[in-house]
C-alpha positions in Angstrom: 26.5 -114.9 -98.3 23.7 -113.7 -100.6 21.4 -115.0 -97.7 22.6 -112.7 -95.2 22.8 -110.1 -97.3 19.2 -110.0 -98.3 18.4 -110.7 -94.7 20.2 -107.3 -93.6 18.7 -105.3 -96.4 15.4 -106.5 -95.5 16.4 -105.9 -91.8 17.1 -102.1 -92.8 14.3 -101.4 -94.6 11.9 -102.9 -92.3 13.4 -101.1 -89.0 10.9 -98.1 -88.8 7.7 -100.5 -89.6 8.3 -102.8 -86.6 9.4 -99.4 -84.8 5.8 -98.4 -85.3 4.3 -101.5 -84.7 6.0 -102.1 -81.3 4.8 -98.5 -80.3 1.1 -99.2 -81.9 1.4 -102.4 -79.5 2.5 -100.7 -76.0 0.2 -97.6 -77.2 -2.7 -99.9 -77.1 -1.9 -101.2 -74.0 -1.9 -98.5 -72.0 -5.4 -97.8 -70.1 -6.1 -94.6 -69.0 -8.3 -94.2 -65.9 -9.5 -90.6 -65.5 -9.2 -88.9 -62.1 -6.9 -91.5 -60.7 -3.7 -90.7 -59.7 -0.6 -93.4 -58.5 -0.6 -92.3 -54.9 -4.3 -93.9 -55.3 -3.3 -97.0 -56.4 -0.9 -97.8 -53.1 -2.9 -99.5 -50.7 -2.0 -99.6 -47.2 -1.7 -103.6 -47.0 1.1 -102.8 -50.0 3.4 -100.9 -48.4 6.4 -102.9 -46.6 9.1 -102.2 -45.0 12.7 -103.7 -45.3 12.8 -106.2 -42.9 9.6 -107.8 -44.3 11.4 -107.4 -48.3 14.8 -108.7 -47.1 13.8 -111.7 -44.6 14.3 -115.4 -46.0 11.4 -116.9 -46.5 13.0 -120.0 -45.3 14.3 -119.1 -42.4 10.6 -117.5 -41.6 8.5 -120.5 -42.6 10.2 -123.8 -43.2 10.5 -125.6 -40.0 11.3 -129.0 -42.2 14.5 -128.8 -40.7 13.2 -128.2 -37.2 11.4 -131.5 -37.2 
């Protein structure tokens, strides 16, 4: 009981440290490419359309069962 009471205390007073430190993380992460938007990024070959998303793969390319 003492165990997991320290454990919560600790938890508590430790909350805004790993707060900052998950923020410092994904901060730091981040690159920043000037003059380059999103719409840039999408390359022709990238963009599909919903047949090509919701086709099986295995009814397009297995012929196992064919054989």
């Amino acid at each position: 009981m003492l165990c997991q009471c320290v454990r919560h205390e600790v938890y508590r007073q430790t909350k805004t440290v790993r707060e900052l430190l998950i923020a410092r993380s994904m901060a730091s992460t981040v690159i920043e490419q000037s003059g380059v938007t999103a719409e840039d990024k999408i390359q022709p070959e990238q963009i599909w359309d919903e047949k090509q998303i919701l086709t099986d793969w295995f009814e397009e390319y297995d012929k196992s069962e064919a054989e």
